[in-house]
C-alpha positions as CSV (number, residue, x, y, z in Angstrom):
1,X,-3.8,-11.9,-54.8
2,X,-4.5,-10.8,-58.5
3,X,-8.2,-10.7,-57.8
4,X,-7.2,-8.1,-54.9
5,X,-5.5,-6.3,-56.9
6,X,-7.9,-5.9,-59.7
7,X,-10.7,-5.3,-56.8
8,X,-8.0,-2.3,-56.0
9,X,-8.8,-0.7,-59.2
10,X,-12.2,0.3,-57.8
11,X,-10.5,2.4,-55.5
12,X,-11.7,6.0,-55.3
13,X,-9.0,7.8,-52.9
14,X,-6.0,8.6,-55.0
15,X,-4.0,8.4,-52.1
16,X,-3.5,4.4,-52.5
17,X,-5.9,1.8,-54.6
18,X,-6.3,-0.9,-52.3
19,X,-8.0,-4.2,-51.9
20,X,-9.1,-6.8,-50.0
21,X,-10.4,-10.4,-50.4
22,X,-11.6,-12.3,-47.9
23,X,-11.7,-16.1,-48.8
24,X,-12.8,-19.4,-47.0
25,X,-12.3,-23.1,-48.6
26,X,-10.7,-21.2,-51.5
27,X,-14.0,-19.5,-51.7
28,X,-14.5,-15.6,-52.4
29,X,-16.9,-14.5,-48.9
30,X,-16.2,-10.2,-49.7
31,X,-14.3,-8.1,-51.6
32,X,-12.9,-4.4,-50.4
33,X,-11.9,-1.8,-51.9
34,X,-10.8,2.3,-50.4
35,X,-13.5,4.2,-50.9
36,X,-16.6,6.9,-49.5
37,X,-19.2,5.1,-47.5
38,X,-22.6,5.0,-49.4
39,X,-24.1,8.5,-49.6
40,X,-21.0,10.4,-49.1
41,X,-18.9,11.7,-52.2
42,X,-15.7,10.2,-53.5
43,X,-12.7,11.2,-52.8
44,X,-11.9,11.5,-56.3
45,X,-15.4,13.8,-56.6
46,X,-14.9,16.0,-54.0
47,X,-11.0,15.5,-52.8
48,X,-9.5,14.1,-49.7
49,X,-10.0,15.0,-46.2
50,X,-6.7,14.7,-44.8
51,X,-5.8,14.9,-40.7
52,X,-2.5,14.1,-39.5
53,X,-1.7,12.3,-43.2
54,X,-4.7,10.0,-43.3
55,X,-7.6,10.5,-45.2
56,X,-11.2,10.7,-43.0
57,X,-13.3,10.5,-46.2
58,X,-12.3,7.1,-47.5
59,X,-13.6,4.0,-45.2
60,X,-10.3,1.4,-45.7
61,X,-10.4,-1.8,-48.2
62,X,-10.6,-4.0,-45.4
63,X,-12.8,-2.7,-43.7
64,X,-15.2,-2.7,-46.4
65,X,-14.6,-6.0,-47.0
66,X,-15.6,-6.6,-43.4
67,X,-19.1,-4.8,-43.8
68,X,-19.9,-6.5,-46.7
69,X,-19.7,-9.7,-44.7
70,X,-21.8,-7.8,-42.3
71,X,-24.2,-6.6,-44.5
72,X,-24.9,-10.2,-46.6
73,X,-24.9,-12.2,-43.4
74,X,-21.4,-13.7,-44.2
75,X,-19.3,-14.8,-41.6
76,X,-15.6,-14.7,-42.3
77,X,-15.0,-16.9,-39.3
78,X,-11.7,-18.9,-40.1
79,X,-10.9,-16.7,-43.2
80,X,-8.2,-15.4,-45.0
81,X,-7.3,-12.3,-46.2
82,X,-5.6,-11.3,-49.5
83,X,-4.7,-7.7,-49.0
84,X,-2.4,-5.9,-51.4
85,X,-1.5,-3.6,-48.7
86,X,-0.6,-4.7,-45.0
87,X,-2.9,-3.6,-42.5
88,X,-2.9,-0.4,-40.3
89,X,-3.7,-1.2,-37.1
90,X,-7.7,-1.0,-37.0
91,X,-8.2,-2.9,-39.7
92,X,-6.2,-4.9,-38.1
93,X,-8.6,-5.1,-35.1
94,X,-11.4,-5.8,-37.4
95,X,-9.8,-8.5,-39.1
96,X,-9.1,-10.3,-35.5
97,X,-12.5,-9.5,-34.1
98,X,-14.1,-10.7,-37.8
99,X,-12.4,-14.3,-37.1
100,X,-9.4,-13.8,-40.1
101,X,-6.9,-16.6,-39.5
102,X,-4.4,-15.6,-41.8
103,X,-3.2,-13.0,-43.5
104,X,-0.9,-12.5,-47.0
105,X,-0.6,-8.8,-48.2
106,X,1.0,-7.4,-50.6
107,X,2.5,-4.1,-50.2
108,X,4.5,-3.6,-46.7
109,X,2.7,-1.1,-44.2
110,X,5.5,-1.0,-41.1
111,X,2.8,-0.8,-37.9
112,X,4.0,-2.6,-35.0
113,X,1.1,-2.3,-33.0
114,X,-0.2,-4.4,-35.5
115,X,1.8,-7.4,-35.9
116,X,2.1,-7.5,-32.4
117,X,-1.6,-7.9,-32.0
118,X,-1.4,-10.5,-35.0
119,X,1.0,-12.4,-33.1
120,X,-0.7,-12.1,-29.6
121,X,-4.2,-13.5,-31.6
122,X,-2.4,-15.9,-33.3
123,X,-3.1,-14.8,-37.2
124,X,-0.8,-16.4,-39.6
125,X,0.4,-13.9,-41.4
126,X,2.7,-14.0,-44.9
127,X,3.7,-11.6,-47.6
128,X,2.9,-12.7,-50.6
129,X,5.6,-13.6,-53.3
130,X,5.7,-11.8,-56.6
């Protein structure tokens, strides 16, 4: 979890720093981090894009942690994730689809959608202990 959290500090929407490891074997596969796609400016360049209290410029930390796995040719079949925020819903999605097994976040992020999809795809899923 600490390396997720220092991986947070390469966050570049000031709305929330967050990260995202993605381990196998106790191996580090990807790292994530909130941020601008490649090509498009930072949110802390050019400001937030905010629709119904999300921002639309910033690509999530897990899912950038998902496309670096997809961009390398690593599978994250059977991994976990060390998130220091839990989930929204599509990233949620991703995770399942990407083969995560388990989960431990951080930070709580109340989404019921999501845990009941956790739950239906059988992803362990803890919060981590200070």
């Amino acid at each position: 979890m600490q390396i997720a959290q220092t991986v947070a500090t390469r966050a570049t929407c000031p709305r929330a720093s967050v990260g995202c490891v993605l381990v196998r074997d106790h191996r580090i596969l990807t790292t994530g981090y909130n941020g601008s796609p490649p090509g498009v400016a930072h949110c802390t360049d050019a400001g937030c894009i905010v629709v119904n209290d999300h921002c639309q410029r910033a690509t999530h930390a897990e899912a950038n942690a998902i496309v670096q796995g997809a961009l390398h040719g690593v599978t994250l079949a059977k991994s976990t994730a060390y998130c220091t925020h839990q989930p929204c819903v599509n990233c949620t999605k991703l995770f399942i689809s990407a083969g995560v097994r388990r989960l431990v976040y951080q930070t709580p992020y109340a989404d019921p959608v999501a845990e009941a999809l956790l739950r239906e795809a059988e992803v362990v899923v803890e919060e981590a202990r200070p």
